[in-house]
C-alpha positions in Angstrom: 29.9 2.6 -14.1 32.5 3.7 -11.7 32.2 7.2 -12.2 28.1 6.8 -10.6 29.4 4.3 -7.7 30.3 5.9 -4.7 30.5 5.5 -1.0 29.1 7.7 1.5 28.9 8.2 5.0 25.5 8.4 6.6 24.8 9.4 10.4 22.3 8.1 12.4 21.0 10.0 15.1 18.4 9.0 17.9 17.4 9.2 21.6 17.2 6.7 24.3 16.8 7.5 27.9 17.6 11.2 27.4 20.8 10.4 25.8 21.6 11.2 22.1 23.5 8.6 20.0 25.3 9.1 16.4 26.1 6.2 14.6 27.8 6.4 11.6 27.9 4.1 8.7 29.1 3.6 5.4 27.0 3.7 2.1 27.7 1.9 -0.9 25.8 3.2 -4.2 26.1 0.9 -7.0 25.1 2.1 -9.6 24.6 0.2 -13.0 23.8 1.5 -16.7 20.2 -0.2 -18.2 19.9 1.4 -21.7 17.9 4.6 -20.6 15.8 3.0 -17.9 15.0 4.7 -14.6 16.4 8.4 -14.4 17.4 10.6 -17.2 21.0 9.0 -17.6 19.4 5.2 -17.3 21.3 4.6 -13.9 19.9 2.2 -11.1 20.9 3.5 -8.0 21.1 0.8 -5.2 22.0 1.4 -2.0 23.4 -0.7 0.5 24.4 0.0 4.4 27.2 -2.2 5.4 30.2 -2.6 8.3 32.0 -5.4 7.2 35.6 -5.5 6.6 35.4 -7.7 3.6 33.2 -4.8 1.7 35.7 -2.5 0.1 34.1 -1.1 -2.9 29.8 -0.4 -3.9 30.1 -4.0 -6.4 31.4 -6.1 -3.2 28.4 -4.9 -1.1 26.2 -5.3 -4.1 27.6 -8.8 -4.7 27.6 -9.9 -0.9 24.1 -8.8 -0.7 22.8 -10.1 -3.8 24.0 -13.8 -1.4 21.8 -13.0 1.5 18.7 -12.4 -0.5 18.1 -16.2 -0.8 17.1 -16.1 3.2 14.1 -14.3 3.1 12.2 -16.8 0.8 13.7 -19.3 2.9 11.9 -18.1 6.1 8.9 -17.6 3.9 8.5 -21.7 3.6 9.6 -22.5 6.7 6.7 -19.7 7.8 4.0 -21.8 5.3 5.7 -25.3 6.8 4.4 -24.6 10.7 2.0 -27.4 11.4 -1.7 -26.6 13.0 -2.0 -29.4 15.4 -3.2 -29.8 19.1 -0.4 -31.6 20.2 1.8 -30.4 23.1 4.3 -33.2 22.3 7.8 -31.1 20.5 8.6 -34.5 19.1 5.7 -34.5 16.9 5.1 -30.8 16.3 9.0 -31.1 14.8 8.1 -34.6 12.5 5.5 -32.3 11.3 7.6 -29.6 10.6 10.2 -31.9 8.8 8.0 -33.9 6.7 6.0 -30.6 5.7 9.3 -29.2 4.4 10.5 -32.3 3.1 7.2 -32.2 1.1 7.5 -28.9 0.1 11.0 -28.9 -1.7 10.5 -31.8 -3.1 7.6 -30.2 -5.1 9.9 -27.2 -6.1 12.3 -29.6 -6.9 9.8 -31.7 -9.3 8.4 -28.2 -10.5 11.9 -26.9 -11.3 12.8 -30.3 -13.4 9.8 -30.8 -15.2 7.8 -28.1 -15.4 9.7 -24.7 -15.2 13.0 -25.4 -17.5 11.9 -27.6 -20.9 13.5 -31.5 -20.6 15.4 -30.4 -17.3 17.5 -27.6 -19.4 18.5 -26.4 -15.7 20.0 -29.5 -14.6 23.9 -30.4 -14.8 24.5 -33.7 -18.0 27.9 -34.0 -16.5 29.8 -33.6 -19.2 29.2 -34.5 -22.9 30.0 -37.8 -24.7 33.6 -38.8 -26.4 34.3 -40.5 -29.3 36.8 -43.9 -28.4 39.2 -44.7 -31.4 
């Protein structure tokens, strides 16, 4: 859908301490075609603000972003991994931490194996077996 992907420039304007500042920023709409869901013409619309040199086109910043997603849930465990103790000691407080997180992904990693993808579907074989002559 290049003909619905675009880039635009947006400007930002605020005040601080009786000044007025304009930023301005590129835009990248990425739009993508979903069989008639969404709007009339069954485009998604996504936008994405980015100043980067390596973002040239709307499917670059859709790509790079798509990336740095996987950080947010990331904080989210380390958030659920804080240990409620009454120890001043840091040495502890951070062996709680790390066996907490320890524990934790290696219950999604169990999960994932066994339980979420049937007879470990999601895992790499290595290869597949040859016949010797």
């Amino acid at each position: 859908m290049e003909g619905w992907s675009r880039v635009i420039q947006h400007d930002l304007t605020g005040k601080l301490d009786g000044h007025s500042w304009t930023v301005e920023c590129p835009v990248y709409i990425d739009c993508t075609y979903l069989n008639g869901r969404y709007d009339d013409h069954g485009v998604a619309r996504h936008g994405y603000a980015a100043d980067a040199p390596f973002i040239e086109t709307p499917r670059d910043a859709q790509y790079h972003y798509s990336k740095r997603f996987g950080i947010e849930p990331s904080y989210r465990l380390s958030e659920q991994a804080i240990a409620t103790t009454t120890t001043r000691d840091a040495t502890v407080r951070l062996l709680y931490v790390v066996v907490s997180l320890l524990f934790q992904n290696v219950w999604r990693y169990l999960h994932y194996k066994y339980v979420a993808t049937p007879a470990g579907a999601g895992v790499a074989s290595g290869g597949g077996r040859t016949r010797s002559s």
